[in-house]
Structures are given as structure tokens and as C-alpha cells.
N, C-alpha and C positions, 0 to 999 in steps of 0.2 A: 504494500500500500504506500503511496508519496503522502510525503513532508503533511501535517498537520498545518491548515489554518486555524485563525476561531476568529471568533464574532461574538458580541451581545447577543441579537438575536436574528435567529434563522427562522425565515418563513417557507414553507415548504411547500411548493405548489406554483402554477404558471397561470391560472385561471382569475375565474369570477370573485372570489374570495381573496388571491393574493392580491388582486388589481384595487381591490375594497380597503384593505388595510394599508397599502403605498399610500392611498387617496385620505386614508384617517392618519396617517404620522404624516402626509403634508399639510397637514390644519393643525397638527400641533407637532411639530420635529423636537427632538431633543439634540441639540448640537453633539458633536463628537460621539454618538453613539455608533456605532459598528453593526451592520445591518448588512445581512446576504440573503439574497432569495433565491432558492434553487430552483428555478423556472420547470426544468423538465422540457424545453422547448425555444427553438431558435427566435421562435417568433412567440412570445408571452400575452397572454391579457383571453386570447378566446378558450385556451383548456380547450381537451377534446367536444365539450358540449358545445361548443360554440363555433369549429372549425368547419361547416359543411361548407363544401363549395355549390354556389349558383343561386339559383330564388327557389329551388324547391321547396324548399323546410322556412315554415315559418315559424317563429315565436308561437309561444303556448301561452303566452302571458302577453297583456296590454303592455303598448307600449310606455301609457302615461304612469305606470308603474314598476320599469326596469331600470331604474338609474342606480350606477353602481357607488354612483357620492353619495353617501349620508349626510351630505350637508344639504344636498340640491336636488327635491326629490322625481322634478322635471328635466334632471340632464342629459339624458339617452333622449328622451321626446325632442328636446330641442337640439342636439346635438346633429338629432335623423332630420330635423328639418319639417316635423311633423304636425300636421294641424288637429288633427284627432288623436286624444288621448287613448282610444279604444282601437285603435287598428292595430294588427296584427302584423309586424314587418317581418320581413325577408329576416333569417337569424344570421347570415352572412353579415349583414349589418353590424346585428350588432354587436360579432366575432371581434370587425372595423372599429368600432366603439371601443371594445376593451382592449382592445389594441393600442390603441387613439391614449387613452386614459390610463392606462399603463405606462408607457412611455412618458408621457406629461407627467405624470406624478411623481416617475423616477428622479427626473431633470428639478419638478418645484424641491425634491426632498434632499437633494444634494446640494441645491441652492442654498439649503438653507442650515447646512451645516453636517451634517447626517453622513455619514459614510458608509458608502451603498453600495454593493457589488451585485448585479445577476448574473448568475452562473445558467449556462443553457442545457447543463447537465443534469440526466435523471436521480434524482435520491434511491435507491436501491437498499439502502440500510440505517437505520436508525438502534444504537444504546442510549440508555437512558443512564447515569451514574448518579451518586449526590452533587458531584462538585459539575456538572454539565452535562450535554447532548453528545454523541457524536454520528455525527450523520454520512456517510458513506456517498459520495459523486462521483461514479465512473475510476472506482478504483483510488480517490482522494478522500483526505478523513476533512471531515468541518466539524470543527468543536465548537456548541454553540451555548451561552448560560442558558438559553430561553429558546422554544420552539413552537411556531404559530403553524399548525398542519392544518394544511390545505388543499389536501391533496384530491378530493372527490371523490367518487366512490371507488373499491376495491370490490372485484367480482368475484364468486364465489364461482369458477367456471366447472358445470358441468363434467366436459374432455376437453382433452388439448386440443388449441391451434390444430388444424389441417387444411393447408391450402386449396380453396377450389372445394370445400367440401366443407369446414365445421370452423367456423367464427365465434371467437369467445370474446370478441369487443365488438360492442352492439351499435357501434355509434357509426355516421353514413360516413366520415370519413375514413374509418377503419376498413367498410365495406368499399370503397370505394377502391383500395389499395388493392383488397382481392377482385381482381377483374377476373377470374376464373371460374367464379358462381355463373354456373348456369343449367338450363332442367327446370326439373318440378324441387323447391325448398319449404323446409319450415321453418318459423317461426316461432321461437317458445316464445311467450306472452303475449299481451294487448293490451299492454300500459301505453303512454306518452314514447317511452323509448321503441317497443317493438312496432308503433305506427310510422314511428321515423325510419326502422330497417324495411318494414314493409315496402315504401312507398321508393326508395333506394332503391330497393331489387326490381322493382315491376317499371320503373324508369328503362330498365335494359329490357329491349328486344330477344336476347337471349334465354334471358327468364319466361318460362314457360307458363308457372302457376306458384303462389305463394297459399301455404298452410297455415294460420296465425291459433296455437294452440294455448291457453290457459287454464287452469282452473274453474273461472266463469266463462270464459268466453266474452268476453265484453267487452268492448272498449272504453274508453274515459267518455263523459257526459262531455257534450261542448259547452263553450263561454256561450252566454245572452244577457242579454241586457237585465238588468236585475236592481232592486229598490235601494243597493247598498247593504254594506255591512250589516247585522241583527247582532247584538251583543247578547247573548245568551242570561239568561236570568239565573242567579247564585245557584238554585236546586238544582238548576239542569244542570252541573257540572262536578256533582255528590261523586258520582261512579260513574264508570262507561255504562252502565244499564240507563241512569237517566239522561247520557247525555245523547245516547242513541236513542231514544223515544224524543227528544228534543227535536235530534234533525230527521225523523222520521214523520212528525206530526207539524214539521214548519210551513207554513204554505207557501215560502218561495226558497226551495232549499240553497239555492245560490247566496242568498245572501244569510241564512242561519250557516252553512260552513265560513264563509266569508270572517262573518263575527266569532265564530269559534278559533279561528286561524289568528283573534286579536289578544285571546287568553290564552291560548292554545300553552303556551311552557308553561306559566305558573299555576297551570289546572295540571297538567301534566305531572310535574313534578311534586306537585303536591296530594299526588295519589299514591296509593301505596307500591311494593313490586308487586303483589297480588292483584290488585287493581289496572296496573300495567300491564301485566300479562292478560290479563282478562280482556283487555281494551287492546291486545293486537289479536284476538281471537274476533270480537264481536262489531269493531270498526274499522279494521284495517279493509276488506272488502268497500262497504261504502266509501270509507274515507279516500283510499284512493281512485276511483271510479269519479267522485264528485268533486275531491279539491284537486286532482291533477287535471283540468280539463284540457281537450283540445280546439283547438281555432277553429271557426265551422268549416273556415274553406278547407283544411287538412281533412278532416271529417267524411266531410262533401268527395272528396277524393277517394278518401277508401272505398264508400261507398259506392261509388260509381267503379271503382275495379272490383267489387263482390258484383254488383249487377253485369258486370263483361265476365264473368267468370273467371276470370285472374286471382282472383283473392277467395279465400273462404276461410271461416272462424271455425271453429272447434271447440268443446268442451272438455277438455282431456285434464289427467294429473300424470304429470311425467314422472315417471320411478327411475331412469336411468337411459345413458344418453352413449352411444358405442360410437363413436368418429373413426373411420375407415379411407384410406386411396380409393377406395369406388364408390363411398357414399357413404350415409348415413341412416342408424336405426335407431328410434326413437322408442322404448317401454313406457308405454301408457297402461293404465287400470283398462285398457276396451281392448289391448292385444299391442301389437308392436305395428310402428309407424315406419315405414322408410323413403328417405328423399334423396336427392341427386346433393342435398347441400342442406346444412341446418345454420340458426342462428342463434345463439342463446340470448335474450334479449328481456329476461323476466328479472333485473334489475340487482340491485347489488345487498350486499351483508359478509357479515365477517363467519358465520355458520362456525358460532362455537368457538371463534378463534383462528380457526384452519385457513392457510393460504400464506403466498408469500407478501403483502404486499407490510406497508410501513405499522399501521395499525393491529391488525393482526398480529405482527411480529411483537410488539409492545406487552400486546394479551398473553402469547408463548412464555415472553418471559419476564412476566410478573410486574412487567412497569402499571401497567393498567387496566380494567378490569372490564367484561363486556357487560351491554347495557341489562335491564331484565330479561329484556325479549330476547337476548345474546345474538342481536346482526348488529349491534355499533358498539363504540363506545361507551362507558359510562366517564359523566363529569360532573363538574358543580357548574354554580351559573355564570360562572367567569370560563368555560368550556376548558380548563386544568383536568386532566385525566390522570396525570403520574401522581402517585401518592407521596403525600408529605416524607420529606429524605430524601427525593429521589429531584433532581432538577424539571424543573415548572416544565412539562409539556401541555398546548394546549388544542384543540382541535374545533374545528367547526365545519356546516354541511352536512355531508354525506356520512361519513365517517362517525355520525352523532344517532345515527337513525336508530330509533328503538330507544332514544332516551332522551327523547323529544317525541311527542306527536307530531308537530313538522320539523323536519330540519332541510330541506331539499330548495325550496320554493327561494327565489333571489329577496323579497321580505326578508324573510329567516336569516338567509346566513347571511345579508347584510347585516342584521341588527345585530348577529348572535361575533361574527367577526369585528364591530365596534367594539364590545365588549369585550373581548378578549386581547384586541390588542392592546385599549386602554388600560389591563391589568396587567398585562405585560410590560409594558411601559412603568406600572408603578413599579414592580415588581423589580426593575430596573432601576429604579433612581436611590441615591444614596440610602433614603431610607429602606427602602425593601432588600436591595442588595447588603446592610449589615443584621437586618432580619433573618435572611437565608442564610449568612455567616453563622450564626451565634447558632441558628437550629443546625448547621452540619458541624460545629463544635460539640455541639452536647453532643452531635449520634458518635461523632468520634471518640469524647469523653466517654 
């Protein structure tokens, strides 16, 4: 391994979140502080979600509420040039956006005293110690006191990679690298993500017919115009049993999840593990059906390739998934599936800890602990997962799922990445840094 850097603090990630906290230390920088982001990526700010190439894939969310400042809650709106808060743009855009805003933030935050490296290097390993991070780039170590993970989601993949035949990153840019796909495929899910592989594959001529299999069979509910937010009344928010008769008896359910989505962590959190578990058994179905929605025009599109026969849904539970050079067999509960090409696209979790990615590895070995429902992290409200003695790791997004009711939605991990960098920052300043001292004296004492 080459020579050791280090840094104050290491952000880890190249996306929507690391672009969010450049944008929150340029509205308050700390002079001389030491600051590396491990991008993962030549070109930073859009993260795999945000990299599609062309106008096919739209936004799943309004525009007039994708702005990645916390200071400025209309700056993607104006930035696109846009007159309507409610229209649905090209996500190419606003890939460009955080692009745009990454960049810019780098430049105000060096300005202003801050010493700031991006690395375009993937993070591949993360230890956690008392006395620091150290985080592994391409064969380099970064020793960091503080770590802001940002990393998205980590997939639980079914089978390996097989070119031309089984994709274990669901995203159109990944698909787009396998140019090999082609025949009759399936699709596991029909969330937000498996509409955006769907509509990828059946763009190519080649592509025969697409299989879109889940659980329900459903796809997400679309965005419509709706009366606003409903702020749920205290009792609906007792137990997932009352909070599911809440949105089950609301008469505009867009705007009762809407309003759930504004208490959503501190009802969350303030429910039991018991209760938590109970609530990804009894809400997890609606809940994601109804608050992940898609664009009507996306919608409008599937539908129209089930009505050409190109597309068709499925009710299926997949038990196990065989990736082969000639193809693919999919174990369903109704018999065995076979295609020319599958996708795994039924979204991400840490399943118990297992997998290589950075989170995961932390759970392996003892830095931190997984959520109730065991696919995220567990943390407190300043999103700190590593336990006291061990240097401040913190996380936000994806990587949080199951210990949040939302953590996915750009609301959320905007708010939830303020937060976290601000405690990191404290955590950082003379006073927190002789706090951290004195607790890794006693554990040394």
C-alpha cells in the first residue's frame, strides 16, 4: 500500500449528498481545515443516479423541489431555467446541475480558506480505529479524524456480473455499458429503479420483450396534483397499525404520505425496534408504491410498451437467481423463469451485513451496527454510526435505510447531510477535538 495521507475530514462519495455538504461548508468554511472527498469519479456531482445519458429518464420528483442548497430551496428550478415548479425534467439535467454545483462549491470553499482535495479515486476500504478513519483509494491509505459516507446504496446482488446476460447495477448507465443485452430479459422489480432498466432495454431494437417480476407486481403510483402536505394528527402516529389506517382512510393519499414524509424521522425513531420491524412488514408495500412515485409521462411509457407487448409484469417471489454464458434462470414460488439476460433491479440493503461494499464492511467488523430491519445502518440523529471509542463515522441516504422511514428521497438526505456535516464540523473545532482526546485517554487509561 503507498505512503499515508490524512485529512480532518473525509467525505466519501461523488454524488447528490457529497455535492450537499461542499454546498453546506461553503456557507460556513472553517479556515485551515483539511478536507478530501473521495469522489469515486472523474466527473463528481451526478453519482451513478444521476448519470443517464439523453432525455429519456426523467426526474421522479418536481423540479421546484430538487435543489441541492439548503440555503436556496428554488436552485435547480432556476438554475434549469424553469417556469413551472411541477414539471418533471430530463435527469440528464440535472446530472449538469450537480455537476455545475459541485464544482462551484469546491472553488467558493477553497476560497475561503479550507483545504480541499478530490480524489477521482474509488474508496474500496474503510477501518475505523479510536484515534481515526483509514480509508483505502486505489491501493492508497487516507487517514481521516472524521468521515461523512456518502456513498448510496450498496447492492445486495443476487449472482455475479455476466456480461451480455446478468447485471447486478440496475442503473441505465451501467446498462448502457452492456451493449450485449439482447433476446427476451427480466427484470426483478417494479420500483422507480426497475422502470428506469425497463425502459433502457426496450429503447434497443435488439431487445425482444422485457419481464418486470416482483413481489406485487406493481409499479409506483404517479405524481398528480394534490391539496399539499396533511400533517398527520399525534394518534395516527402511536404505531404502524395506526399510522397505516391513517393513510389508508385519507381521502387524498398524496398529500396524507406527503405530510407523513414531514415527521417521518422523529415518529420513526421514536418507535420502538419492535414497532420498527412491525412497520417494514405492514408499510413498507404501500409506503413504497405511494411515496416513491413516478412522472406520469414515465408511467405513460411503460404502459404503452405493456399494451405493444414488449413489457409485461409479473407476480412472482424470486428464491434464487443462476447467471450463466447462455443465459439466465430465475427460481420463482410458480416454477423456474428463464431469459436471454436478467437485471436485478429490486433495490438495495446490507442483508444482515453481507457484501463487500464500505458499510457493510463496518457491520463485519464491529464499527457499527445494522438498523432493526438489518438493510442499513443504525445511527443517532446526527447520522454517527461508529460507537463511542471508535473515530466519528457518519452516514447519510441510502446506506441509512431501515433506520429511517425515508432516507432515499433528495428532502431527506438533504436535511439529514446538513446535519451531519454540521456535527462534524463541531466535532472538529477545538472544543470537540479535546473532547475526543480526553474520551481516547480514558479508553487508553
Amino acid at each position: 500500500m503507498e505512503p499515508r495521507s490524512s485529512c480532518d475530514l473525509a467525505i466519501v462519495g461523488g454524488g447528490f449528498a457529497a455535492t450537499v455538504a461542499l454546498l453546506r461548508l461553503a456557507a460556513r468554511p472553517v479556515p485551515g481545515l483539511r478536507v478530501v472527498v473521495v469522489a469515486g469519479s472523474e466527473r463528481p456531482g451526478p453519482g451513478m443516479a444521476y448519470a443517464a445519458l439523453g432525455d429519456l429518464f426523467l426526474l421522479n420528483v418536481r423540479a421546484g423541489r430538487m435543489s441541492a442548497d439548503p440555503d436556496r430551496p428554488d436552485d435547480f428550478q432556476s438554475w434549469a431555467g424553469c417556469a413551472d415548479p411541477d414539471a418533471f425534467l430530463p435527469r440528464r439535467f440535472y446530472g449538469d446541475y450537480l455537476a455545475t454545483r459541485f464544482s462551484g462549491a469546491c472553488g467558493q470553499v477553497r476560497s475561503a480558506g479550507v483545504e480541499l482535495s478530490v480524489l477521482p479515486g474509488l474508496a474500496t476500504g474503510l477501518e475505523v480505529t479510536p484515534t481515526g478513519a483509514v480509508i483505502t483509494v486505489e491501493g492508497a491509505a487516507l487517514t481521516a479524524a472524521s468521515v461523512l459516507l456518502c456513498t448510496g446504496p450498496e447492492l445486495k446482488h443476487a449472482a455475479a456480473a455476466v456480461p451480455g446476460r446478468w447485471v447486478d447495477r440496475p442503473w441505465p448507465v451501467a446498462l448502457e455499458q452492456d451493449r450485449a443485452l439482447a433476446g427476451a430479459g427480466v427484470v426483478i422489480g417494479t420500483g422507480l429503479t426497475a422502470a428506469d432498466a425497463c425502459l433502457t432495454l426496450l429503447d434497443r431494437p435488439e431487445v425482444s420483450r422485457i419481464t418486470a417480476i416482483s413481489a406485487d407486481g406493481l409499479w409506483p403510483q404517479p405524481h398528480a396534483a394534490c391539496t399539499g402536505p396533511v400533517v398527520p394528527p399525534s394518534h395516527a402516529l402511536r404505531s404502524p397499525l395506526t399510522l397505516l389506517r391513517h393513510l389508508r382512510g385519507a381521502p387524498d393519499w398524496r398529500a396524507a404520505v406527503d405530510g407523513v414524509r414531514s415527521v417521518a424521522p422523529a415518529t420513526w425513531q421514536g418507535w420502538s425496534a419492535v414497532d420498527q420491524r412491525r412497520a417494514g412488514r405492514l408499510l413498507a408495500g404501500i409506503w413504497n408504491r405511494h411515496r416513491h412515485r413516478l412522472a406520469p409521462e414515465v408511467l405513460a411509457r411503460l404502459e404503452a410498451a405493456e399494451a405493444a407487448g414488449r413489457l409485461l409484469r409479473r407476480r412472482l417471489l424470486v428464491s434464487a437467481v443462476h447467471a450463466r454464458p447462455d443465459g439466465v434462470r430465475i427460481e420463482t414460488g410458480a416454477g423456474c423463469l428463464p431469459a436471454d439476460f436478467g437485471v436485478d433491479a429490486r433495490g438495495f440493503r446490507l442483508e444482515d451485513g453481507r457484501g463487500a461494499g464500505l458499510a457493510a464492511g463496518l457491520v463485519q467488523a464491529g464499527a457499527a451496527r445494522l438498523s432493526p430491519l438489518g438493510i442499513g445502518l443504525a445511527g443517532d440523529a446526527s447520522g454517527l454510526v461508529t460507537p463511542r471509542g471508535l473515530a466519528p463515522v457518519r452516514a447519510v441516504g441510502a446506506c441509512r435505510l431501515g433506520d429511517l422511514l425515508e432516507t432515499t428521497g433528495v428532502p431527506e438526505v438533504r436535511a439529514q447531510t446538513v446535519v451531519a456535516l454540521d456535527a462534524a464540523l463541531e466535532g472538529l473545532s477545538p472544543t470537540g477535538k479535546q473532547e475526543a482526546g480526553s474520551r481516547r485517554q480514558h479508553l487508553a487509561g
